[in-house]
N, C-alpha and C positions, 0 to 999 in steps of 0.2 A: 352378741360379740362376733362370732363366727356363725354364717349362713351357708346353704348349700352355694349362692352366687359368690362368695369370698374366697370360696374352694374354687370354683369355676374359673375364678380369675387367677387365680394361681395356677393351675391346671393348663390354661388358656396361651398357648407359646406366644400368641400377640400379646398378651400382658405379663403374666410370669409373675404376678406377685400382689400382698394385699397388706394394708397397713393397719391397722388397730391398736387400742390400748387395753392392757388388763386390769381387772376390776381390784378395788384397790384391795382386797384379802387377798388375792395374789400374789398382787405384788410385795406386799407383806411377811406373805407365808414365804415365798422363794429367797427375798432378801435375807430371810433370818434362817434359814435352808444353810446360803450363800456363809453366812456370817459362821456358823455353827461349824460346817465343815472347815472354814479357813483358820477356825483356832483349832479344829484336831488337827489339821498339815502342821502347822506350829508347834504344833507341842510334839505332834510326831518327828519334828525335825528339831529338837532341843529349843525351841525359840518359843519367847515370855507372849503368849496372845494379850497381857495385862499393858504389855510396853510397844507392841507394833497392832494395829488393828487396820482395817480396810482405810477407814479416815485419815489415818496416820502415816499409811503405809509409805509414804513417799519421803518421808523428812523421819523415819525411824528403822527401813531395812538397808540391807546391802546389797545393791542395786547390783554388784557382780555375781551373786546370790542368786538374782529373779531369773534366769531362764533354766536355771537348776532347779530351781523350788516348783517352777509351774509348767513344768513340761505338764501334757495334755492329761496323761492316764490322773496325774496329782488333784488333779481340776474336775474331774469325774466324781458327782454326787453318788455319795454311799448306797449303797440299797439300799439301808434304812432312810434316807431321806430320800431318795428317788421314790420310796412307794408310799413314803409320806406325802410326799407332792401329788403324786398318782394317783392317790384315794382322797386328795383334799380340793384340790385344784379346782375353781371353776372351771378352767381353759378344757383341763383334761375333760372333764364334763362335757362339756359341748360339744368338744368332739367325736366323744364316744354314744354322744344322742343324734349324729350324725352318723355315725358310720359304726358296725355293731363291734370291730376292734379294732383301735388304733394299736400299731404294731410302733415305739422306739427303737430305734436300729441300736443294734448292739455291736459295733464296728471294732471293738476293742475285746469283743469274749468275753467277759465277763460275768455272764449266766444272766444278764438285767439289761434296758434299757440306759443308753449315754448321755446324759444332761451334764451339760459342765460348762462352766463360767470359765469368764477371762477378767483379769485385774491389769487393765492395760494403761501403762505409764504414757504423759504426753512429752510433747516435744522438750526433748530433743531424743527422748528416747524414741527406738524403732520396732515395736510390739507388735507391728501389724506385718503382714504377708503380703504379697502382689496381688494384683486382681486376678480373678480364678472364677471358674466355675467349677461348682460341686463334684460334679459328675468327673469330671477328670480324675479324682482324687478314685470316685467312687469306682471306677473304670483300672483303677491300678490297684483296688485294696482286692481282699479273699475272699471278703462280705458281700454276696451276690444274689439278687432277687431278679423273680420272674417280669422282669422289665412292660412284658408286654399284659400282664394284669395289676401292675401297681405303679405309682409313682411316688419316688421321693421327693419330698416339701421340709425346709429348715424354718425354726422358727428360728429369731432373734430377738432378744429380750432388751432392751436397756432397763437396769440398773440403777448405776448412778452415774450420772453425767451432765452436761448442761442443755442447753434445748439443742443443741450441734452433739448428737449424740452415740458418733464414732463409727458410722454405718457407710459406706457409698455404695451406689447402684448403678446399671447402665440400665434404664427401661428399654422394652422393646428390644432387648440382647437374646432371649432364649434360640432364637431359627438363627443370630448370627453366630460366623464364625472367627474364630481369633487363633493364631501359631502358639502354639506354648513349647516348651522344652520341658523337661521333667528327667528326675535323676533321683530313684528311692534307693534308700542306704539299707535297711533290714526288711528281714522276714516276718515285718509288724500286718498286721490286717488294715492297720490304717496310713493315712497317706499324709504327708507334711505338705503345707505348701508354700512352704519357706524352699521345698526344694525345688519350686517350680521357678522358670523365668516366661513372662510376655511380653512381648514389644508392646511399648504402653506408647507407641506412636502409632497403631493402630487402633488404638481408643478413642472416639469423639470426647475429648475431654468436657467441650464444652456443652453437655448433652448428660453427662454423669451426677447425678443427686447423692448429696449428702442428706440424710433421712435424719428430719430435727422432729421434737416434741417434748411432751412432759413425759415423768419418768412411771417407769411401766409400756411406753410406749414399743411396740415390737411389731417387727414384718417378716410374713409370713412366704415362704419364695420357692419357685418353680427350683430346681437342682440344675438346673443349663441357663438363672440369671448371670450375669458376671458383675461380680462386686467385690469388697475387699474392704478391709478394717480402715479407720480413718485416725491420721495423728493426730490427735487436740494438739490447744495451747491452753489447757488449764492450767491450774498447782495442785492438782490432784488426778490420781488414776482412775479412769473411769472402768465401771464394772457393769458386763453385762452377762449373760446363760443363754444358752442356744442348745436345739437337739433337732436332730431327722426323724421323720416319723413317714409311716408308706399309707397314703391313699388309693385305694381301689379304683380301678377307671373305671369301672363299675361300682357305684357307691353301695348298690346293694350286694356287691363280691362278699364271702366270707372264709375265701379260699388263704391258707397259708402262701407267705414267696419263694 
């Protein structure tokens, strides 16, 4: 699934990113991760998980509801299922028979690594944030690593979606530069980037990949790609899980960041 050259190309600021698909107990196990925590927000928020489910979710909630309900911390897999995933995962596997610890960034303090899904509505809803690179975000939060012995890499997951499956990307973006604005409201460790603005007429538009496939499919990406969530035109909210994790620029490092 994952090789030493699939790091390399993510790693690689000419390339910055690698695409794959997760084997289907994975995909499996995360969905039903995914599924399990979205009926405890439910039921922790007085709401019937028998009457609103992920499938449903669009023709049974209250849509003035969803940015209250799924702020980020909401969306953060429990530590009991994050080290269910953690100890079951092939993905995790592989990577940990690659490099002797994979560190998940814990961006939010929580004493655990931050896995957390998004249930994002299509058009005409606006679920997604501008194009951004990671690192900005990571450059304004508290969560700070030895930059020059590790590198941050996001995976992204798709879920459920259609073969157009909510992702775009600028290849070849990491060595370039782009103007952003930015504006943080609290004294959160993590960063919005909703509160960010780019001039999106500095973007080769026509140059930017929408990233399609079957589901389980996920790309794995350099922290200085520039990408951004993508609106469908489904009738359904497409769901995906994403997390940072630090690779050693020395793969054989075993130094903490």
């Amino acid at each position: 699934m994952i090789n030493i050259k699939s790091i390399e190309n993510v790693t690689n600021r000419e390339i910055g990113f690698f695409v794959s698909k997760l084997s289907e107990d994975d995909y499996l196990l995360l969905k039903n991760l995914i599924e399990c925590h979205f009926e405890d927000l439910l039921k922790k928020n007085n709401l019937d998980p028998k009457k609103i489910t992920i499938n449903n979710y669009l023709s049974t909630s209250n849509p003035e509801k969803h940015m209250e309900l799924f702020i980020k911390k909401n969306r953060i897999l429990s530590k009991k299922y994050y080290e269910k995933f953690f100890n079951e995962s092939v993905l995790i596997e592989n990577l940990t028979n690659l490099f002797k610890d994979i560190q998940v960034t814990d961006e939010e303090n929580l004493g655990y690594g931050n896995i957390y899904w998004r249930l994002v509505r299509p058009h005409p809803f606006k679920d997604v944030g501008p194009f951004h690179k990671d690192k900005w975000g990571w450059d304004m939060s508290t969560y700070k690593i030895n930059e020059n012995k590790f590198q941050r890499c996001k995976i992204w997951i798709s879920i459920i979606s259609d073969d157009r499956l909510g992702f775009k990307f600028l290849p070849n973006s990491v060595n370039s530069n782009f103007e952003f604005k930015t504006k943080k409201h609290s004294k959160s460790s993590s960063f919005s980037f909703k509160n960010l603005s780019i001039d999106e007429n500095s973007i080769p538009k026509n140059e930017v990949v929408s990233l399609k496939g079957e589901k389980g499919t996920f790309i794995m990406f350099h922290d200085e790609l520039l990408h951004t969530g993508e609106v469908l035109f489904n009738n359904f909210a497409r769901l995906s899980i994403e997390f940072t994790f630090l690779i050693p620029l020395n793969k054989n490092l075993t130094s903490t960041p």
